[in-house]
Biopython code that builds the backbone (N, CA, C, O; Angstrom):
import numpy as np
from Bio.PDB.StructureBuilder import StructureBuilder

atoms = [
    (1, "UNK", "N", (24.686, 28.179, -16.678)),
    (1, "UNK", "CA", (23.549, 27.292, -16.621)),
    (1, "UNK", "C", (22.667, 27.714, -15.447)),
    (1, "UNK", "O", (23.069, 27.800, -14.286)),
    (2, "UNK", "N", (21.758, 27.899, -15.754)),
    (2, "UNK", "CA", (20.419, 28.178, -14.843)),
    (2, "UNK", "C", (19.813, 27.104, -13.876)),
    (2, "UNK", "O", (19.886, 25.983, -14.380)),
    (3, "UNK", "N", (19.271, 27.118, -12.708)),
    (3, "UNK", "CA", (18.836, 26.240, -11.854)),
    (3, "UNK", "C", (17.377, 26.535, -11.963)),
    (3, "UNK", "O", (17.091, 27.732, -11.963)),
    (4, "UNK", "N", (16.438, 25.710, -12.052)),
    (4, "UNK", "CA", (14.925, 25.689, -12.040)),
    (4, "UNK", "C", (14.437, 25.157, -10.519)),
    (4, "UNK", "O", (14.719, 24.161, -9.852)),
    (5, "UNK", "N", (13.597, 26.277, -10.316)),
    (5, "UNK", "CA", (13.047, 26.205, -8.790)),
    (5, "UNK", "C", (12.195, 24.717, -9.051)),
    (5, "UNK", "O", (11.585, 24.348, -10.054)),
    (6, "UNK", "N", (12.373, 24.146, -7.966)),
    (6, "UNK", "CA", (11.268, 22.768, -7.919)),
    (6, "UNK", "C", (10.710, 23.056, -6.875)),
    (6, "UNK", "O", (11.439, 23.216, -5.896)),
    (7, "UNK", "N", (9.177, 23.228, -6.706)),
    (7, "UNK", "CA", (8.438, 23.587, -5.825)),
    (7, "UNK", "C", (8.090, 22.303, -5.137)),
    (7, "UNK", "O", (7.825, 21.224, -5.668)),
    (8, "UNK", "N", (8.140, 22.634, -3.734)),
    (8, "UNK", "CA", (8.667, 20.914, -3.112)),
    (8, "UNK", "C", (6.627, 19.991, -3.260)),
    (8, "UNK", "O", (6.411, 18.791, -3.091)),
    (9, "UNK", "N", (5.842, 20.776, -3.507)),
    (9, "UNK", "CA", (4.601, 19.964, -3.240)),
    (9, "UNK", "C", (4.392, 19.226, -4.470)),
    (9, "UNK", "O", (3.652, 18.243, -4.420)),
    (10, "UNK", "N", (5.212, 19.722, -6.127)),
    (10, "UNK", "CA", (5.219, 18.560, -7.062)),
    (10, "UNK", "C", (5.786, 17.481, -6.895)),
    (10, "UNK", "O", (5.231, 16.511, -7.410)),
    (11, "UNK", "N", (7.139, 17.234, -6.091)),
    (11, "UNK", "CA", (7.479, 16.094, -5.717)),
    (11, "UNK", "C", (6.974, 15.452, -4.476)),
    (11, "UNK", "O", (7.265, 14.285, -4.215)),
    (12, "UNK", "N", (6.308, 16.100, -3.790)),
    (12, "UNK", "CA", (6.090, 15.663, -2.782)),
    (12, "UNK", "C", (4.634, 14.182, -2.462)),
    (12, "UNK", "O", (3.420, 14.380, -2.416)),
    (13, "UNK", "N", (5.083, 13.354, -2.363)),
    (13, "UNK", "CA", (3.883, 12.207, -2.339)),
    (13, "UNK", "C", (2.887, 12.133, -1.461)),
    (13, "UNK", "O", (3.001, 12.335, -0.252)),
    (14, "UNK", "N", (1.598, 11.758, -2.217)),
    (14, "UNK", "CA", (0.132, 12.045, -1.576)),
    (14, "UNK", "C", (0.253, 11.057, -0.452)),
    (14, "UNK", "O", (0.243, 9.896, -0.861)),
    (15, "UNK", "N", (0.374, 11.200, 0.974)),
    (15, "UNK", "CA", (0.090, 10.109, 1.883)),
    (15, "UNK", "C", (-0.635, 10.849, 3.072)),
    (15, "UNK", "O", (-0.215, 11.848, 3.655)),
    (16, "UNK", "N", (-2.019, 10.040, 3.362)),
    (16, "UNK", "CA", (-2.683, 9.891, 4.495)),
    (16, "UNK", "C", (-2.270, 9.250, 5.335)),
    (16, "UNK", "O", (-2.333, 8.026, 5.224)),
    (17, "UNK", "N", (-1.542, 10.007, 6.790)),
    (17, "UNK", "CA", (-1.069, 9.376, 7.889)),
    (17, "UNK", "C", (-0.382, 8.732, 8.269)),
    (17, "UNK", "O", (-0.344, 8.015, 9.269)),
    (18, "UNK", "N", (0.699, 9.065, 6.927)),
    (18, "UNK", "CA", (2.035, 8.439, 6.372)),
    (18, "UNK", "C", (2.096, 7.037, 5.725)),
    (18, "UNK", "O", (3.038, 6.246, 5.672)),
    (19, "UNK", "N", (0.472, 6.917, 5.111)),
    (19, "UNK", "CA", (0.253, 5.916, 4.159)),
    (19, "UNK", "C", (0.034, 6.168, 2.813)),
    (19, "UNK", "O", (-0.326, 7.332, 2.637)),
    (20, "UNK", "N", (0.128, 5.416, 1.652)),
    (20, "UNK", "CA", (-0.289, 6.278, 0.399)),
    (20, "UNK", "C", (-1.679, 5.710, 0.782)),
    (20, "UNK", "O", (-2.006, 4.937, 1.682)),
    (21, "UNK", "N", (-2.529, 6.454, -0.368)),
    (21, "UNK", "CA", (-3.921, 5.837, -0.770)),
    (21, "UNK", "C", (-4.323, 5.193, -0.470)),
    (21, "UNK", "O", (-5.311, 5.221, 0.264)),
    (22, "UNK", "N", (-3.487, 3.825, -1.089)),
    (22, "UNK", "CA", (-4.189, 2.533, -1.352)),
    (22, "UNK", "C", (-4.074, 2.239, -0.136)),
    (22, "UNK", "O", (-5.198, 2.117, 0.352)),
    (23, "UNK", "N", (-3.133, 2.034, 0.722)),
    (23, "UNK", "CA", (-2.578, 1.172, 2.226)),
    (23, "UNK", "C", (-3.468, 2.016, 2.911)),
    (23, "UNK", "O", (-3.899, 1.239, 3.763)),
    (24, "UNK", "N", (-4.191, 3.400, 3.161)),
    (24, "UNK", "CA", (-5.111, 3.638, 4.095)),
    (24, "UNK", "C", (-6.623, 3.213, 3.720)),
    (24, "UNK", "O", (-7.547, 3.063, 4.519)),
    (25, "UNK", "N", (-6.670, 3.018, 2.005)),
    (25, "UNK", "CA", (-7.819, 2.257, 1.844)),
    (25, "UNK", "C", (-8.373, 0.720, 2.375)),
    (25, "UNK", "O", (-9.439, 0.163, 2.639)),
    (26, "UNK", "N", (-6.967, 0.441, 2.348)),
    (26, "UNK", "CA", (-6.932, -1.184, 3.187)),
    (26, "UNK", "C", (-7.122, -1.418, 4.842)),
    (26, "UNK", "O", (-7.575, -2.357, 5.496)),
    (27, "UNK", "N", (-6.508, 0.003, 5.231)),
    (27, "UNK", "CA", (-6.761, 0.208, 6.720)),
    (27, "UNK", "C", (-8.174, 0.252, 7.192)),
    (27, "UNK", "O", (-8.672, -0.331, 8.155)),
    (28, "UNK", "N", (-8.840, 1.231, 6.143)),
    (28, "UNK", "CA", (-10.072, 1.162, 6.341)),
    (28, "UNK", "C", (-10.777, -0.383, 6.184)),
    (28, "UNK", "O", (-11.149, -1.038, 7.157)),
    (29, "UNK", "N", (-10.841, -0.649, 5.353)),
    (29, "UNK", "CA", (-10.825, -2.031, 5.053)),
    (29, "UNK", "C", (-10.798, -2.565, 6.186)),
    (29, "UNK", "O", (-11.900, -2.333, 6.684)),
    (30, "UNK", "N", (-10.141, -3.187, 6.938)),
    (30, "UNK", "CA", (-9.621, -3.745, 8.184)),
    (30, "UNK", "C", (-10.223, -3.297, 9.160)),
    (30, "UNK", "O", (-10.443, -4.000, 10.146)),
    (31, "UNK", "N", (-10.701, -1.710, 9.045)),
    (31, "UNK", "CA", (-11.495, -1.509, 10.399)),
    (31, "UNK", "C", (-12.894, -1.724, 9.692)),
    (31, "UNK", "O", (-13.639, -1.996, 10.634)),
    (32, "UNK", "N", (-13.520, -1.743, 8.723)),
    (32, "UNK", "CA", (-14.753, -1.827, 8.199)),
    (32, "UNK", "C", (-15.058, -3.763, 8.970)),
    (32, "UNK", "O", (-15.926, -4.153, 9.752)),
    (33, "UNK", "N", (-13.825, -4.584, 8.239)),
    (33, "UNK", "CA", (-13.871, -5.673, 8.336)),
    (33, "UNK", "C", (-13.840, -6.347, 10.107)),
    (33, "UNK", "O", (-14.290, -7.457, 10.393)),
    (34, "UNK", "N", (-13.557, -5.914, 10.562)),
    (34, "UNK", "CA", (-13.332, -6.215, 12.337)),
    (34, "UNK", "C", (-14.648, -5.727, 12.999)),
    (34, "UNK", "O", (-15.125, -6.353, 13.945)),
    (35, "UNK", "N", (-15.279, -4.522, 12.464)),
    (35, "UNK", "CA", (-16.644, -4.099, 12.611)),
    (35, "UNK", "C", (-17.526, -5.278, 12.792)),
    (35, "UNK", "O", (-17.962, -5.694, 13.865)),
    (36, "UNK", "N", (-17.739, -5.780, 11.567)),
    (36, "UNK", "CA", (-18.567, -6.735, 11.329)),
    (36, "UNK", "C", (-19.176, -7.875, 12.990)),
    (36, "UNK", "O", (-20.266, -8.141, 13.496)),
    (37, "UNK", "N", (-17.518, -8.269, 13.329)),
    (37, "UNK", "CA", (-17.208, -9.035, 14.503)),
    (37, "UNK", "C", (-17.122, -8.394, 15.645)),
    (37, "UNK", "O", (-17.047, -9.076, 16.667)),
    (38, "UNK", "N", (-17.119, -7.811, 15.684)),
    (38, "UNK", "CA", (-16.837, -7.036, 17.322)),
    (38, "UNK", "C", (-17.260, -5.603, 16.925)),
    (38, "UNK", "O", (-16.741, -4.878, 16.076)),
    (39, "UNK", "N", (-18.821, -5.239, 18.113)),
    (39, "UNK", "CA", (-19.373, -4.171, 18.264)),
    (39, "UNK", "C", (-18.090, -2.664, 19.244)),
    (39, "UNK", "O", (-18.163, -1.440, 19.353)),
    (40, "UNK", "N", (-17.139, -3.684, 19.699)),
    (40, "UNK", "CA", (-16.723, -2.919, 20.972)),
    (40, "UNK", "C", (-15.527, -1.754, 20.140)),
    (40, "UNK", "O", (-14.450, -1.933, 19.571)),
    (41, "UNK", "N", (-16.117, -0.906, 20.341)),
    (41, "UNK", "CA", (-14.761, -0.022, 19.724)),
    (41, "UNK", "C", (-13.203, -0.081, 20.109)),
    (41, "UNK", "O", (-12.381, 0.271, 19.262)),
    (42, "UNK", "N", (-12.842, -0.460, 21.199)),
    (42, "UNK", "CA", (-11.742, -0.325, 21.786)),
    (42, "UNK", "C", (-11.400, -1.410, 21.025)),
    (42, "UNK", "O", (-10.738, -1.003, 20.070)),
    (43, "UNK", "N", (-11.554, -2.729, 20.992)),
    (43, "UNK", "CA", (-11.080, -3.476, 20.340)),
    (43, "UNK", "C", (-10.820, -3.165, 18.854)),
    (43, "UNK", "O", (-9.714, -3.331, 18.342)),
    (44, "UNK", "N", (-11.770, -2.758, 18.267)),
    (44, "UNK", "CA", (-11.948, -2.299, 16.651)),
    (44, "UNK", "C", (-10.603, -1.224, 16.772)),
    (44, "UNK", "O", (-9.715, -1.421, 15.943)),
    (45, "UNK", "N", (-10.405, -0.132, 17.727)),
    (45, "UNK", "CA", (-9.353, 0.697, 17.590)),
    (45, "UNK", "C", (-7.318, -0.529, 17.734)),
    (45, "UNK", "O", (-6.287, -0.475, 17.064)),
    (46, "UNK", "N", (-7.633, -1.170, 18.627)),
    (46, "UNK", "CA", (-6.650, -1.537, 18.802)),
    (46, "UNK", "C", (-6.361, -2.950, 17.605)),
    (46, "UNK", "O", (-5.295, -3.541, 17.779)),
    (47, "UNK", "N", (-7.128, -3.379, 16.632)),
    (47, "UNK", "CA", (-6.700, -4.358, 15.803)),
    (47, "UNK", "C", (-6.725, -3.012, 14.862)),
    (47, "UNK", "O", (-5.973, -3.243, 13.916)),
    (48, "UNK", "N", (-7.224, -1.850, 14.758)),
    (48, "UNK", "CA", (-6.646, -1.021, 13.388)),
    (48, "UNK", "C", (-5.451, -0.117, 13.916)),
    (48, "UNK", "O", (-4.816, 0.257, 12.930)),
    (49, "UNK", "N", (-5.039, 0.253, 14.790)),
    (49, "UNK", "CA", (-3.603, 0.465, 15.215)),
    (49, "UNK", "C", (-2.684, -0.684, 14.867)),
    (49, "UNK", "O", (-1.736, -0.550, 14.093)),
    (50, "UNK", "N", (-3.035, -1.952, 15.538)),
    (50, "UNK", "CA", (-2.141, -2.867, 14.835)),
    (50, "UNK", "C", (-2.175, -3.098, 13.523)),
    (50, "UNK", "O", (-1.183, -3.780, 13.266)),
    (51, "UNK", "N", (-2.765, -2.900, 12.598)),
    (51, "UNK", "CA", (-2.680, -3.192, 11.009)),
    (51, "UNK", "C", (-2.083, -2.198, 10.658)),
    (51, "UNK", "O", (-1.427, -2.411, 9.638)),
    (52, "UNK", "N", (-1.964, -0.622, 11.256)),
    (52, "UNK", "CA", (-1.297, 0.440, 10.997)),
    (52, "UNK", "C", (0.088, 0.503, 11.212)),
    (52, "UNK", "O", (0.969, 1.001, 10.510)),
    (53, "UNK", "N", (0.156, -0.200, 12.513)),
    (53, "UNK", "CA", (1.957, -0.675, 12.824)),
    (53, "UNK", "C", (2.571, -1.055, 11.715)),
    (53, "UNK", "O", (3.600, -0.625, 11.196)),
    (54, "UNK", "N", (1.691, -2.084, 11.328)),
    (54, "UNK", "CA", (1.830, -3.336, 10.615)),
    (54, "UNK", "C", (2.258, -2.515, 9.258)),
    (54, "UNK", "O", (3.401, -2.066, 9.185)),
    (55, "UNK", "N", (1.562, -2.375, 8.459)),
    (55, "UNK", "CA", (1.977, -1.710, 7.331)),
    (55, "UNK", "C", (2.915, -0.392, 7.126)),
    (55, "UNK", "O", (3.415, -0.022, 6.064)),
    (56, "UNK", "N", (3.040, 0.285, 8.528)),
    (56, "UNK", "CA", (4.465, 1.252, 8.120)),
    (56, "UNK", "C", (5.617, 0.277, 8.365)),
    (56, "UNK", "O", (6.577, 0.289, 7.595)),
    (57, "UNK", "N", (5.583, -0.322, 9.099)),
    (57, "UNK", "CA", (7.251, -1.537, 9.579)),
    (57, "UNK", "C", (6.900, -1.915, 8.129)),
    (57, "UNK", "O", (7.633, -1.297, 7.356)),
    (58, "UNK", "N", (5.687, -3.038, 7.250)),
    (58, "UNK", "CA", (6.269, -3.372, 6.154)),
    (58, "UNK", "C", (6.404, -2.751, 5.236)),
    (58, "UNK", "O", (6.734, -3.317, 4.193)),
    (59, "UNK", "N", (6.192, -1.286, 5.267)),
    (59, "UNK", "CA", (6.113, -0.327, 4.088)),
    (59, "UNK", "C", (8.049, 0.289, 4.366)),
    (59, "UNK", "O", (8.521, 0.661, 3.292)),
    (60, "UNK", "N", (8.614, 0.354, 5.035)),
    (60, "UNK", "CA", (9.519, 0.763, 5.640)),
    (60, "UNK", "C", (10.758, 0.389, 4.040)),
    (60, "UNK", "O", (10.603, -0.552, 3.261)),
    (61, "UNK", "N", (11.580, 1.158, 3.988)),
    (61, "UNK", "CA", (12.730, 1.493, 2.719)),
    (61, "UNK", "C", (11.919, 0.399, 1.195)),
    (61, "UNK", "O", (12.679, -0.160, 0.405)),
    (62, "UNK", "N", (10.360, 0.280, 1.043)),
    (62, "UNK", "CA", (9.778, -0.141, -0.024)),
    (62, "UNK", "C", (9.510, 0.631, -0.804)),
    (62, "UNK", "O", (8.733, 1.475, -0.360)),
    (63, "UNK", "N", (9.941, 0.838, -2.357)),
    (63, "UNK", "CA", (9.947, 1.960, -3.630)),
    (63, "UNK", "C", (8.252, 2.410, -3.051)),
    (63, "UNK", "O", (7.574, 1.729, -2.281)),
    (64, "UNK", "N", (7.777, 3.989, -3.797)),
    (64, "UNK", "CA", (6.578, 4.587, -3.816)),
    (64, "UNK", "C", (5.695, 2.919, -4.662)),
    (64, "UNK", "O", (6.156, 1.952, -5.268)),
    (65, "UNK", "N", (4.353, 3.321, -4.273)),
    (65, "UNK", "CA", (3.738, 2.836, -4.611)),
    (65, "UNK", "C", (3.758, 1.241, -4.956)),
    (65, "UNK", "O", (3.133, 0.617, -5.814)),
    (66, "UNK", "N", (4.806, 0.758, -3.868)),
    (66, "UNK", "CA", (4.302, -1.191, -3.579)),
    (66, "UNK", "C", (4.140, -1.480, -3.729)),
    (66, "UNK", "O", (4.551, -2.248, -4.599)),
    (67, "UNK", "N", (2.631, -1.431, -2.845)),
    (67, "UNK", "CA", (1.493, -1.679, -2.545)),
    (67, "UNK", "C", (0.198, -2.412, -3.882)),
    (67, "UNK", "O", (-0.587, -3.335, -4.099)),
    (68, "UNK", "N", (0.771, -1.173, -4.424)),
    (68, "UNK", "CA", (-0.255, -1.276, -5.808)),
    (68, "UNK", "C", (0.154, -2.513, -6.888)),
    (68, "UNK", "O", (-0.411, -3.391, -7.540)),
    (69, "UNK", "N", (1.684, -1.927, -6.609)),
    (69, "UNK", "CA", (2.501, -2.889, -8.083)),
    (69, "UNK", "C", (2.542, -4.552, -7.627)),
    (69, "UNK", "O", (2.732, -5.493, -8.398)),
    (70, "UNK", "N", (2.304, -4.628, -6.138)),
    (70, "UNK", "CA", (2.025, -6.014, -5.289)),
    (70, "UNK", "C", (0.765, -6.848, -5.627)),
    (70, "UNK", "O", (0.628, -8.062, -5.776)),
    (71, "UNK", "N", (-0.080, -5.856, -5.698)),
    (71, "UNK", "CA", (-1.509, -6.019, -6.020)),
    (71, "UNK", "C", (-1.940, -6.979, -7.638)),
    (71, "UNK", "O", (-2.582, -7.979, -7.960)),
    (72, "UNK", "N", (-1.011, -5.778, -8.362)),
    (72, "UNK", "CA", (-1.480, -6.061, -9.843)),
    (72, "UNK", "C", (-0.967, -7.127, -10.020)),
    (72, "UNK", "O", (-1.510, -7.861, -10.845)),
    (73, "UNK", "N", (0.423, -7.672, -9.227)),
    (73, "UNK", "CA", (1.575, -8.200, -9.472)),
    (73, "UNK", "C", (0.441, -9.920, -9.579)),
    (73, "UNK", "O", (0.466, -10.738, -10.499)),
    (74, "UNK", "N", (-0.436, -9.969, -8.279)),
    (74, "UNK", "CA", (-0.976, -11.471, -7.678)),
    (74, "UNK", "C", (-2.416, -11.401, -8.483)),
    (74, "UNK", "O", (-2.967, -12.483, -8.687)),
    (75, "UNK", "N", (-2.940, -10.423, -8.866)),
    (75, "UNK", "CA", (-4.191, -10.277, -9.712)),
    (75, "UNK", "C", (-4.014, -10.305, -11.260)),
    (75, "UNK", "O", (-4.869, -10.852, -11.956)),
    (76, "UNK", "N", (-3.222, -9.885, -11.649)),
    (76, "UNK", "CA", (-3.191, -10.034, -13.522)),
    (76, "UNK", "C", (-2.685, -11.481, -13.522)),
    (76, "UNK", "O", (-1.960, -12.118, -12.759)),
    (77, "UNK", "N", (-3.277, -11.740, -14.559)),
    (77, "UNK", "CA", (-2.903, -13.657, -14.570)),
    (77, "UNK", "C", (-1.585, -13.074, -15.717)),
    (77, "UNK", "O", (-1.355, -12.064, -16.382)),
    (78, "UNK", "N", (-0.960, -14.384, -15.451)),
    (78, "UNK", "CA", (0.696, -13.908, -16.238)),
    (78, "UNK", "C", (-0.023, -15.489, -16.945)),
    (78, "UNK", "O", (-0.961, -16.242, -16.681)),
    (79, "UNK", "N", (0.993, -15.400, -17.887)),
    (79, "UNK", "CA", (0.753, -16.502, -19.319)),
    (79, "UNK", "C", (2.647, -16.461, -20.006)),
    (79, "UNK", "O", (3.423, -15.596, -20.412)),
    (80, "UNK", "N", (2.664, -17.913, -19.801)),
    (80, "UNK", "CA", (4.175, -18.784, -19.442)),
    (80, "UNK", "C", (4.051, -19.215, -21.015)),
    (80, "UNK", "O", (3.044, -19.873, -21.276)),
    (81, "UNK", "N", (4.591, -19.042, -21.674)),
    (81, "UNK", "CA", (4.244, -19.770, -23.437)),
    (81, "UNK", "C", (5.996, -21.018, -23.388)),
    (81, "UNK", "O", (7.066, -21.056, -22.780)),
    (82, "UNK", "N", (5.547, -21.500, -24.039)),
    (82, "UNK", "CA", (7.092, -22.785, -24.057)),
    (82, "UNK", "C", (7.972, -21.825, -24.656)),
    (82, "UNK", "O", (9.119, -21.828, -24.208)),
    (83, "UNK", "N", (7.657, -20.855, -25.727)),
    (83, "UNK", "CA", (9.083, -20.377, -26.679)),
    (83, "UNK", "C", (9.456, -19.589, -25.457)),
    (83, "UNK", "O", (10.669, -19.588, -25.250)),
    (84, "UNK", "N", (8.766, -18.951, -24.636)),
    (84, "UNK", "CA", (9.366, -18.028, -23.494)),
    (84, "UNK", "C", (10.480, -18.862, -22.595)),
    (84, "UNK", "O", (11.383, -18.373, -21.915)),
    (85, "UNK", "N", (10.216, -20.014, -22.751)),
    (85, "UNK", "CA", (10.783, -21.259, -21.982)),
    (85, "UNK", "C", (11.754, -21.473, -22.627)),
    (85, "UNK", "O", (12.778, -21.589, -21.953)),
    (86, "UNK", "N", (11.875, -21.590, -23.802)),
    (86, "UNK", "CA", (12.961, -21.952, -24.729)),
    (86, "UNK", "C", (14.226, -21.686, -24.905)),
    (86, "UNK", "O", (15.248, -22.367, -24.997)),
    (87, "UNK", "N", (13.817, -19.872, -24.953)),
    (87, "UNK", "CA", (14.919, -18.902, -24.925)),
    (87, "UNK", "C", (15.765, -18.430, -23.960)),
    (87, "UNK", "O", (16.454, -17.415, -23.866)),
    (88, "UNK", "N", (15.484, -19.784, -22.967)),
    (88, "UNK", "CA", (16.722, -19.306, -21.981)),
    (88, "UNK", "C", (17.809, -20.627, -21.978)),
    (88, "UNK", "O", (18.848, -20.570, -21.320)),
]
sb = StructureBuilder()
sb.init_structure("model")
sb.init_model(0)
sb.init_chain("A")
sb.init_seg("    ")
for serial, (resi, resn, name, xyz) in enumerate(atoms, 1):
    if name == "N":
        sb.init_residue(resn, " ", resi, " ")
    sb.init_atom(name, np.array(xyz, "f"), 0.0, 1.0, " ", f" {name:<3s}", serial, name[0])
structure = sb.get_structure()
């Protein structure tokens, strides 16, 4: 039986700054959003360091992609029918 080379950059997951995508899109987010309120950069740097803490500690032993499945999870409306109710 033959072994097939796995070239490590197909498995390897897309993360910016050891965030995926979405969680540095939110970072941004957070520094876009603190902008608004406070001209002073130092401050703007140190509440987006803390949101950065913040999300690797809660990103920490959480399956790929969370974030996203968290998202869809509180945004798609779910629909409860009685027979769903029934059958338990």
């Amino acid at each position: 039986m033959e072994r097939v080379v796995m070239y490590p950059m197909l498995t390897k997951e897309n993360k910016i700054t050891g965030l995926e995508p979405p969680d540095f899109l939110l970072l941004v987010g957070v520094y876009l959003f603190v902008f608004l309120f406070s001209k002073t950069l130092w401050v703007n740097l140190i509440v987006v360091l803390g949101a950065y803490v913040f999300l690797r500690l809660f990103k920490r032993k959480k399956a790929p992609r969370y974030t996203q499945s968290l998202v869809r999870f509180l945004v798609k409306p779910s629909r409860y029918t009685q027979a769903r109710e029934l059958d338990r």
